[in-house]
C-alpha positions as CSV (number, residue, x, y, z in Angstrom):
1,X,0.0,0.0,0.0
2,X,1.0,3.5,-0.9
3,X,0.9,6.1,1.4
4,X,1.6,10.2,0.1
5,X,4.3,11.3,2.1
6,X,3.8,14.3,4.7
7,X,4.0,17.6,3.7
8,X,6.2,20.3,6.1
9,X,4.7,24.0,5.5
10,X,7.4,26.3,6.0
11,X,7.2,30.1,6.6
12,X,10.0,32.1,4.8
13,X,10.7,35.6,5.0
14,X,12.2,37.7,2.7
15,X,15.2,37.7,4.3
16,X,15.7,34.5,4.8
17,X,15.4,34.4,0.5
18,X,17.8,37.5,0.3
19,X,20.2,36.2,2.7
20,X,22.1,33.3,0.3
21,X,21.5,36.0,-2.4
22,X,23.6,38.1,-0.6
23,X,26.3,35.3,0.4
24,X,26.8,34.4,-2.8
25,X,27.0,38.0,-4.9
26,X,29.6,38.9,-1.9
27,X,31.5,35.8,-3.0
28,X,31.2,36.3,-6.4
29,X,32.1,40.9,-7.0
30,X,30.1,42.1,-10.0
31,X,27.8,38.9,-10.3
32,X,24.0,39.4,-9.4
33,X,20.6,38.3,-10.7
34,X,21.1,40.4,-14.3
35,X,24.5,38.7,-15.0
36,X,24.8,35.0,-13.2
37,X,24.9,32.9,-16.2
38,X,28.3,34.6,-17.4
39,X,30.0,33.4,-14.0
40,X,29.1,29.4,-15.3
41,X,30.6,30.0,-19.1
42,X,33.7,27.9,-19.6
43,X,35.7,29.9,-22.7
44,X,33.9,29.6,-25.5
45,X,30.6,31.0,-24.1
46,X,29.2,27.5,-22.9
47,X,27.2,27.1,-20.2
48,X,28.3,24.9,-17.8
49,X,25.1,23.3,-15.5
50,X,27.2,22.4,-12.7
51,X,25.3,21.8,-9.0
52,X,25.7,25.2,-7.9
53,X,24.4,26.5,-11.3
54,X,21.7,25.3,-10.2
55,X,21.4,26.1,-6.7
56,X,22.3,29.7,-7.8
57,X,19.3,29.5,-10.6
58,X,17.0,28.2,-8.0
59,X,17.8,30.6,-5.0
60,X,17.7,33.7,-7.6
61,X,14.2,32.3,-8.8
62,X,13.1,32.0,-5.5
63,X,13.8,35.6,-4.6
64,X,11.9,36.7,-8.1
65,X,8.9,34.8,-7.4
66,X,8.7,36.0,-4.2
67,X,9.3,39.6,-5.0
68,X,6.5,39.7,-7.3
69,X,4.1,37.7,-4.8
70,X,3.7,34.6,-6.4
């Protein structure tokens, strides 16, 4: 027998979204939500979908969504 697994509900400011935002554009000078991508390009303009690609991609859509009040 199945059984659906149990669902957490978590509240999340917008600080607690901003926070990693702000980690990782204080690790990364001149990188923010406009210009991301270029920081995963290897030399000849490829993208490079490593696990922190998309971490990055997912906290930065996060922060969006949330922005706009989705």
């Amino acid at each position: 027998m199945k059984t659906k697994p149990k669902v957490t509900v978590v509240d999340v400011t917008m600080d607690d979204l901003r926070a990693p935002v702000r980690e990782f554009e204080q690790a990364h000078p001149g990188y923010d939500r406009t210009n991301y991508l270029d920081l995963f390009r290897d030399e000849s303009g490829e993208l490079n979908e490593t696990d922190e690609f998309f971490r990055v991609s997912r906290m930065y859509r996060r922060l969006i969504r949330a922005e706009a009040g989705r």
